[in-house]
VEXVEXDO-672058 format. One line per 5 residues: their letters; for each residue x, y, z of C-alpha. Coordinates in pm, 1 decimal. Layout:
REM residues N
a = X Y Z  ... $
REM end
This chain:
REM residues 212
xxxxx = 2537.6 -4312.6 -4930.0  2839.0 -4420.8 -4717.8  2667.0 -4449.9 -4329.5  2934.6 -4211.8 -4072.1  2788.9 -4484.2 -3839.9 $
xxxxx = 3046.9 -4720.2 -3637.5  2970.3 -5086.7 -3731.9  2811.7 -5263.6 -3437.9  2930.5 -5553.9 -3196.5  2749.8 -5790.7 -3381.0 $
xxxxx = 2869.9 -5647.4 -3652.7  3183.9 -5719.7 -3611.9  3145.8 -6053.6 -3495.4  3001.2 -6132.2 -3841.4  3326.0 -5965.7 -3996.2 $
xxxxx = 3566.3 -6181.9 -3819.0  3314.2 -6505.3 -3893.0  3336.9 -6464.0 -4267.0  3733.9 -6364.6 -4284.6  3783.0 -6667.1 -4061.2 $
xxxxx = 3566.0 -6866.7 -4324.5  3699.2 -6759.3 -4622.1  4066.6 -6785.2 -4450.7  3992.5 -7166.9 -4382.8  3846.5 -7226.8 -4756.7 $
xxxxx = 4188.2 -7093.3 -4870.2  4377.1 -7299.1 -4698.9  4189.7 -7597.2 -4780.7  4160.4 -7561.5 -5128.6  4556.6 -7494.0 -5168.5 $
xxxxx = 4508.6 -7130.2 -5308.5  4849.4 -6971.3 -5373.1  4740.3 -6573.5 -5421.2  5100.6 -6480.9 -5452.6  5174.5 -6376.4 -5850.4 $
xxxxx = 5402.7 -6637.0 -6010.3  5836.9 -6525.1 -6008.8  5911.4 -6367.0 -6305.9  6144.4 -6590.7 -6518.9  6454.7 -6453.1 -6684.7 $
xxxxx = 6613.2 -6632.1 -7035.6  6939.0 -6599.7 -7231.4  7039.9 -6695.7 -7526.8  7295.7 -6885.9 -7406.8  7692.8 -6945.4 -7450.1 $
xxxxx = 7618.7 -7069.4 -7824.9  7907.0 -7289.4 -8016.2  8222.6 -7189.6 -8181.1  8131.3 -7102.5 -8592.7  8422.4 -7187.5 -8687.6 $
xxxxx = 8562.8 -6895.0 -8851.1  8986.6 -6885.9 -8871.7  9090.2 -6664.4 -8627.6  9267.7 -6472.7 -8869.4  8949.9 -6367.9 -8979.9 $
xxxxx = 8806.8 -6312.3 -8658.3  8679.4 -5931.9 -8610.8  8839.2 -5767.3 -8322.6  8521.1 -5672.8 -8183.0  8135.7 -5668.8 -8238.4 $
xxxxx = 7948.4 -5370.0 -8224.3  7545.8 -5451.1 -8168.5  7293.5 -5144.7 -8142.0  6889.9 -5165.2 -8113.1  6616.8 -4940.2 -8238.1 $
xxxxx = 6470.8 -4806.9 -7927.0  6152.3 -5046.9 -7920.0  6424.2 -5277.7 -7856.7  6614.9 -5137.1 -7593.8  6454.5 -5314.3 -7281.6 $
xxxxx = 6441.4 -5665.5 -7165.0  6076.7 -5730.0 -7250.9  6049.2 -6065.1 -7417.0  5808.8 -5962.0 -7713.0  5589.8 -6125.8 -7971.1 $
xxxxx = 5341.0 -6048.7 -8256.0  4910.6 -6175.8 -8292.6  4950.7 -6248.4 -8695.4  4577.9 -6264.3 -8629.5  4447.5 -5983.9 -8406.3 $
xxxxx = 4637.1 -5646.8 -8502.9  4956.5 -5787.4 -8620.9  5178.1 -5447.2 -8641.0  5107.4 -5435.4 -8252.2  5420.7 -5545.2 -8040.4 $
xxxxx = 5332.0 -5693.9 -7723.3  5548.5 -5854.6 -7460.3  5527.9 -6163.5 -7224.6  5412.4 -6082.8 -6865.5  5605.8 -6304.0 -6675.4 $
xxxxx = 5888.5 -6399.0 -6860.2  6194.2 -6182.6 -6997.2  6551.6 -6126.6 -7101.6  6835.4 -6083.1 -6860.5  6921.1 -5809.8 -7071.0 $
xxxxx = 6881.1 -5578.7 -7404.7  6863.6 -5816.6 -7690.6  7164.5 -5622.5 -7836.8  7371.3 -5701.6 -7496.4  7310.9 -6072.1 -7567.9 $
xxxxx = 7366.1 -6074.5 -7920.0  7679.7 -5886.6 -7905.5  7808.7 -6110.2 -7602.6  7696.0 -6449.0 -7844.9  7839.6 -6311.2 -8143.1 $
xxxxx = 8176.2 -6235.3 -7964.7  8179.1 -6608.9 -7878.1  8109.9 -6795.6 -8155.9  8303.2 -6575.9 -8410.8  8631.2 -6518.3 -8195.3 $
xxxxx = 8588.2 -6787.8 -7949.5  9012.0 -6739.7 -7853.0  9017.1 -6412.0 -7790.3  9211.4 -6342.0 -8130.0  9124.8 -6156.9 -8444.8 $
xxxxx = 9257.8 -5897.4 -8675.8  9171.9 -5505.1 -8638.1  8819.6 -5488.2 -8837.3  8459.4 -5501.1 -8634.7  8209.5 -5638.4 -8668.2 $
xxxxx = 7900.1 -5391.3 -8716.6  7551.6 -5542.8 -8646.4  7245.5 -5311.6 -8645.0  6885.8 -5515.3 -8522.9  6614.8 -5455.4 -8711.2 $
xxxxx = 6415.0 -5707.2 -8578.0  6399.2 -5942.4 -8332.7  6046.9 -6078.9 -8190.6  5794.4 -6424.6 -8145.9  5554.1 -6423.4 -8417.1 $
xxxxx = 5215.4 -6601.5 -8383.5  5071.5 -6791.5 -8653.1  4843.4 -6973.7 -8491.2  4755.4 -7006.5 -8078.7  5009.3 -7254.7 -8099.5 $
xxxxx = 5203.8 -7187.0 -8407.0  5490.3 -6946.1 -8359.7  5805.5 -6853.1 -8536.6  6089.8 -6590.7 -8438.9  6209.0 -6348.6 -8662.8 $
xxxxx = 6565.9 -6178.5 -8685.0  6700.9 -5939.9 -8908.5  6989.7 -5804.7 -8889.7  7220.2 -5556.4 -9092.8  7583.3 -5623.6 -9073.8 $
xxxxx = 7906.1 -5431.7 -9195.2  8267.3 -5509.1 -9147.0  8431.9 -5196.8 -9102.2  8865.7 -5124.0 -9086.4  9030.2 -5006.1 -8788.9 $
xxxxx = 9076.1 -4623.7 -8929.7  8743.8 -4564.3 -9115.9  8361.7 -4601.2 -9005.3  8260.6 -4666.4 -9377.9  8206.8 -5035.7 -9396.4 $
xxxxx = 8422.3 -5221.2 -9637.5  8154.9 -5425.3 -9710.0  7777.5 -5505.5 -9560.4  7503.7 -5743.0 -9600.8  7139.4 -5814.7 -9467.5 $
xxxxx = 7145.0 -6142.7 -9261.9  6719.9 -6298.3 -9162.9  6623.3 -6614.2 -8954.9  6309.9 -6735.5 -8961.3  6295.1 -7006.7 -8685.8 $
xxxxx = 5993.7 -7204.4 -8566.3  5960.4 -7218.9 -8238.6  5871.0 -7569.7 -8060.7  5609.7 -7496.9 -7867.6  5370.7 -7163.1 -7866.1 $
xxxxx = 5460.0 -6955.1 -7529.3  5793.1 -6803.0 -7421.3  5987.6 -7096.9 -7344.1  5952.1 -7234.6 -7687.9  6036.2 -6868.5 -7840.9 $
xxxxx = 6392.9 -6841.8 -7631.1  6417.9 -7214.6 -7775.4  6369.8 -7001.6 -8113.2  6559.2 -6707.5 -8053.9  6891.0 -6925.9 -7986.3 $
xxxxx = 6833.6 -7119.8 -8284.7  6836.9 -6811.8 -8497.9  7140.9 -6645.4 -8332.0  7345.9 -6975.7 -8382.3  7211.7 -7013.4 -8785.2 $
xxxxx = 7311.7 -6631.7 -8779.9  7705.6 -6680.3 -8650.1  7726.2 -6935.8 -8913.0  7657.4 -6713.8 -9146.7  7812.0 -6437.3 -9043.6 $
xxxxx = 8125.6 -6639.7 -9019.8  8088.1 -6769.8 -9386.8  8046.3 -6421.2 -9528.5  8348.0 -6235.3 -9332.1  8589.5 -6572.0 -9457.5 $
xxxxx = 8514.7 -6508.4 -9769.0  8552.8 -6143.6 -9787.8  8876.1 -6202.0 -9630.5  8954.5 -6444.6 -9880.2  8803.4 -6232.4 -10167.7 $
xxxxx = 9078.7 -6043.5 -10431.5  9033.3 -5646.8 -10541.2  8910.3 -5471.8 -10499.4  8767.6 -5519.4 -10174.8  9074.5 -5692.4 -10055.7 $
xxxxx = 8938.1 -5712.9 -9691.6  9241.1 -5913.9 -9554.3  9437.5 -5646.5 -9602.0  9245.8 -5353.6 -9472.6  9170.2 -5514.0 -9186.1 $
xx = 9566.6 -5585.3 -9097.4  9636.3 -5161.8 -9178.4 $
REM end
Protein backbone atom coordinates (compact mmCIF):
# COMPACT_ATOMS: atom_id res chain seq x y z
CA UNK A 1 0.00 0.00 0.00
CA UNK A 2 1.01 3.55 -1.07
CA UNK A 3 2.32 5.24 2.60
CA UNK A 4 0.12 9.05 2.91
CA UNK A 5 3.44 9.66 4.80
CA UNK A 6 5.73 12.78 3.66
CA UNK A 7 9.21 11.40 2.71
CA UNK A 8 11.74 12.42 5.32
CA UNK A 9 14.85 14.87 5.31
CA UNK A 10 17.06 12.19 4.85
CA UNK A 11 14.95 11.06 2.57
CA UNK A 12 15.25 13.44 0.39
CA UNK A 13 18.78 13.89 0.60
CA UNK A 14 19.07 10.33 -0.78
CA UNK A 15 16.66 11.45 -3.72
CA UNK A 16 18.74 14.28 -4.85
CA UNK A 17 22.11 11.89 -4.29
CA UNK A 18 20.93 9.30 -6.77
CA UNK A 19 19.34 11.89 -9.51
CA UNK A 20 22.63 13.74 -9.17
CA UNK A 21 24.37 10.24 -9.79
CA UNK A 22 22.54 8.99 -12.41
CA UNK A 23 22.58 12.72 -14.02
CA UNK A 24 26.52 12.55 -13.98
CA UNK A 25 26.58 8.78 -15.49
CA UNK A 26 24.55 10.31 -18.36
CA UNK A 27 26.59 12.75 -19.13
CA UNK A 28 29.60 10.75 -19.03
CA UNK A 29 28.61 8.00 -20.98
CA UNK A 30 27.28 10.41 -23.94
CA UNK A 31 23.55 9.22 -23.60
CA UNK A 32 21.37 11.11 -26.09
CA UNK A 33 17.59 10.20 -24.64
CA UNK A 34 16.08 12.44 -27.22
CA UNK A 35 14.17 10.05 -30.07
CA UNK A 36 16.03 10.29 -33.39
CA UNK A 37 14.29 13.27 -36.25
CA UNK A 38 12.06 11.66 -38.32
CA UNK A 39 13.46 11.55 -41.93
CA UNK A 40 11.33 12.48 -44.90
CA UNK A 41 12.12 10.88 -48.75
CA UNK A 42 10.93 11.65 -52.30
CA UNK A 43 11.12 10.11 -55.17
CA UNK A 44 12.81 12.63 -56.71
CA UNK A 45 12.70 14.96 -60.01
CA UNK A 46 13.28 11.64 -62.19
CA UNK A 47 14.59 12.07 -66.05
CA UNK A 48 12.82 13.02 -69.16
CA UNK A 49 11.30 9.41 -70.94
CA UNK A 50 11.50 10.64 -73.87
CA UNK A 51 8.13 10.51 -75.22
CA UNK A 52 7.36 13.22 -78.40
CA UNK A 53 5.54 15.81 -77.03
CA UNK A 54 2.93 15.31 -79.40
CA UNK A 55 2.18 12.40 -77.56
CA UNK A 56 2.49 13.84 -74.31
CA UNK A 57 -0.90 13.50 -72.15
CA UNK A 58 -2.17 16.78 -71.05
CA UNK A 59 -2.33 15.71 -67.61
CA UNK A 60 -1.89 12.70 -65.17
CA UNK A 61 -4.47 11.68 -62.99
CA UNK A 62 -2.97 9.34 -59.92
CA UNK A 63 -5.50 7.98 -57.17
CA UNK A 64 -4.63 5.46 -54.12
CA UNK A 65 -6.64 2.80 -52.40
CA UNK A 66 -7.10 4.17 -49.01
CA UNK A 67 -4.28 1.97 -47.25
CA UNK A 68 -2.33 4.16 -49.37
CA UNK A 69 -3.46 7.45 -48.71
CA UNK A 70 -0.88 8.59 -45.97
CA UNK A 71 2.77 9.21 -45.98
CA UNK A 72 3.77 6.09 -44.05
CA UNK A 73 6.73 4.52 -45.75
CA UNK A 74 5.51 0.77 -45.67
CA UNK A 75 6.92 -2.68 -46.15
CA UNK A 76 5.99 -6.43 -46.00
CA UNK A 77 7.80 -9.65 -43.44
CA UNK A 78 7.65 -12.39 -46.51
CA UNK A 79 8.50 -14.42 -43.42
CA UNK A 80 6.42 -13.53 -40.35
CA UNK A 81 2.68 -12.81 -41.52
CA UNK A 82 3.32 -11.59 -44.94
CA UNK A 83 -0.35 -10.09 -45.84
CA UNK A 84 0.41 -7.70 -42.79
CA UNK A 85 1.42 -4.07 -43.96
CA UNK A 86 3.62 -2.40 -41.63
CA UNK A 87 5.37 0.93 -41.89
CA UNK A 88 8.86 2.39 -40.98
CA UNK A 89 8.96 4.29 -37.63
CA UNK A 90 11.19 6.90 -38.34
CA UNK A 91 11.31 7.40 -41.81
CA UNK A 92 8.48 8.55 -44.38
CA UNK A 93 7.19 10.21 -47.50
CA UNK A 94 6.82 13.92 -47.89
CA UNK A 95 3.62 13.07 -49.20
CA UNK A 96 0.79 10.44 -50.50
CA UNK A 97 2.55 8.11 -52.80
CA UNK A 98 -0.07 9.14 -55.44
CA UNK A 99 1.05 13.01 -54.93
CA UNK A 100 4.59 11.91 -55.87
CA UNK A 101 3.83 9.68 -58.54
CA UNK A 102 1.57 11.99 -60.26
CA UNK A 103 4.14 14.99 -59.78
CA UNK A 104 7.11 12.29 -61.36
CA UNK A 105 4.97 11.12 -63.99
CA UNK A 106 4.08 14.74 -65.09
CA UNK A 107 7.86 15.23 -65.46
CA UNK A 108 9.23 12.63 -67.21
CA UNK A 109 6.30 12.15 -69.72
CA UNK A 110 5.67 15.98 -70.56
CA UNK A 111 8.83 17.38 -69.32
CA UNK A 112 7.92 20.97 -71.65
CA UNK A 113 4.86 21.61 -70.47
CA UNK A 114 3.21 20.45 -73.90
CA UNK A 115 0.93 17.62 -74.85
CA UNK A 116 -2.24 16.93 -76.67
CA UNK A 117 -5.84 16.81 -74.85
CA UNK A 118 -5.86 12.97 -73.54
CA UNK A 119 -4.79 12.04 -69.66
CA UNK A 120 -3.15 10.04 -68.41
CA UNK A 121 -5.17 7.71 -65.88
CA UNK A 122 -3.03 5.81 -63.27
CA UNK A 123 -4.80 3.87 -60.48
CA UNK A 124 -2.04 2.25 -57.59
CA UNK A 125 -2.59 -0.93 -56.70
CA UNK A 126 0.42 -1.41 -55.01
CA UNK A 127 3.20 0.18 -53.89
CA UNK A 128 5.34 -1.20 -50.76
CA UNK A 129 9.16 -2.73 -49.49
CA UNK A 130 8.98 -6.35 -49.50
CA UNK A 131 11.28 -8.46 -47.27
CA UNK A 132 12.81 -11.51 -48.44
CA UNK A 133 15.24 -11.93 -46.19
CA UNK A 134 16.50 -9.50 -42.97
CA UNK A 135 18.48 -8.05 -45.55
CA UNK A 136 16.92 -8.98 -48.77
CA UNK A 137 14.25 -6.59 -49.95
CA UNK A 138 12.52 -5.73 -53.15
CA UNK A 139 9.74 -2.98 -53.93
CA UNK A 140 6.77 -3.71 -55.64
CA UNK A 141 4.54 -1.40 -57.95
CA UNK A 142 1.59 -2.03 -59.79
CA UNK A 143 -0.13 0.12 -61.42
CA UNK A 144 -3.28 0.28 -63.79
CA UNK A 145 -3.14 2.84 -66.46
CA UNK A 146 -5.73 4.21 -69.11
CA UNK A 147 -5.43 6.96 -71.60
CA UNK A 148 -8.62 8.54 -71.74
CA UNK A 149 -9.95 11.61 -74.59
CA UNK A 150 -10.75 14.97 -73.57
CA UNK A 151 -14.80 14.41 -73.88
CA UNK A 152 -15.24 10.83 -72.53
CA UNK A 153 -14.09 9.05 -69.14
CA UNK A 154 -14.04 5.59 -70.98
CA UNK A 155 -10.42 4.93 -71.61
CA UNK A 156 -9.43 4.52 -75.18
CA UNK A 157 -7.19 2.09 -74.22
CA UNK A 158 -5.54 0.61 -70.72
CA UNK A 159 -2.91 -1.64 -69.58
CA UNK A 160 -1.40 -3.14 -66.26
CA UNK A 161 2.18 -1.73 -65.78
CA UNK A 162 4.52 -3.94 -62.44
CA UNK A 163 8.14 -3.20 -61.18
CA UNK A 164 9.78 -5.41 -59.25
CA UNK A 165 12.97 -3.60 -58.03
CA UNK A 166 15.58 -4.84 -55.56
CA UNK A 167 16.42 -2.65 -53.24
CA UNK A 168 20.30 -2.10 -52.30
CA UNK A 169 20.38 -2.41 -48.99
CA UNK A 170 17.51 -3.85 -46.43
CA UNK A 171 16.02 -0.68 -44.39
CA UNK A 172 14.26 2.43 -45.73
CA UNK A 173 16.96 4.18 -47.36
CA UNK A 174 17.67 1.35 -49.66
CA UNK A 175 13.70 0.95 -50.36
CA UNK A 176 13.31 4.91 -51.52
CA UNK A 177 16.60 3.85 -53.55
CA UNK A 178 13.94 1.13 -54.86
CA UNK A 179 10.92 2.97 -55.12
CA UNK A 180 12.67 5.61 -57.62
CA UNK A 181 14.04 2.93 -59.61
CA UNK A 182 10.64 1.52 -60.25
CA UNK A 183 8.89 4.87 -60.97
CA UNK A 184 11.68 5.73 -63.59
CA UNK A 185 11.45 1.84 -65.31
CA UNK A 186 7.61 2.72 -65.07
CA UNK A 187 7.74 6.31 -67.20
CA UNK A 188 9.67 4.40 -69.67
CA UNK A 189 7.16 2.31 -70.14
CA UNK A 190 4.45 4.24 -69.91
CA UNK A 191 5.98 6.43 -72.52
CA UNK A 192 6.57 3.41 -74.94
CA UNK A 193 2.98 2.25 -74.70
CA UNK A 194 1.11 5.81 -75.16
CA UNK A 195 3.76 6.36 -78.54
CA UNK A 196 2.64 3.59 -79.85
CA UNK A 197 -0.99 3.87 -79.36
CA UNK A 198 -0.60 7.18 -80.82
CA UNK A 199 1.14 5.76 -83.60
CA UNK A 200 -1.26 2.72 -83.84
CA UNK A 201 -4.03 2.71 -87.07
CA UNK A 202 -8.02 1.78 -86.48
CA UNK A 203 -9.44 1.33 -84.89
CA UNK A 204 -8.12 2.75 -81.88
CA UNK A 205 -6.68 5.61 -83.75
CA UNK A 206 -5.55 7.37 -80.47
CA UNK A 207 -3.79 10.33 -82.26
CA UNK A 208 -6.78 11.43 -83.34
CA UNK A 209 -9.07 11.22 -80.40
CA UNK A 210 -6.83 12.75 -78.39
CA UNK A 211 -6.57 16.05 -80.86
CA UNK A 212 -10.93 16.11 -80.85
Amino acid sequence: MISGRSPTASGLRGIVAALGIAAALAGCSGLNLKPPPMAFYDLGLGAPAGLDPRFAPLRVEVAAPPWLASSALQYRLQWDDPLRRRSYTESRWVAQPADMLALALERALKPDGSGNRCRLRIEVDEFVQVFDGIERSRVEVVLRAGLVPPRSDEALAQREFRADVPAPSGDAVGGVGAFRAAVDRLAGELAGWIATLHRAGPPLDAGTRCRG
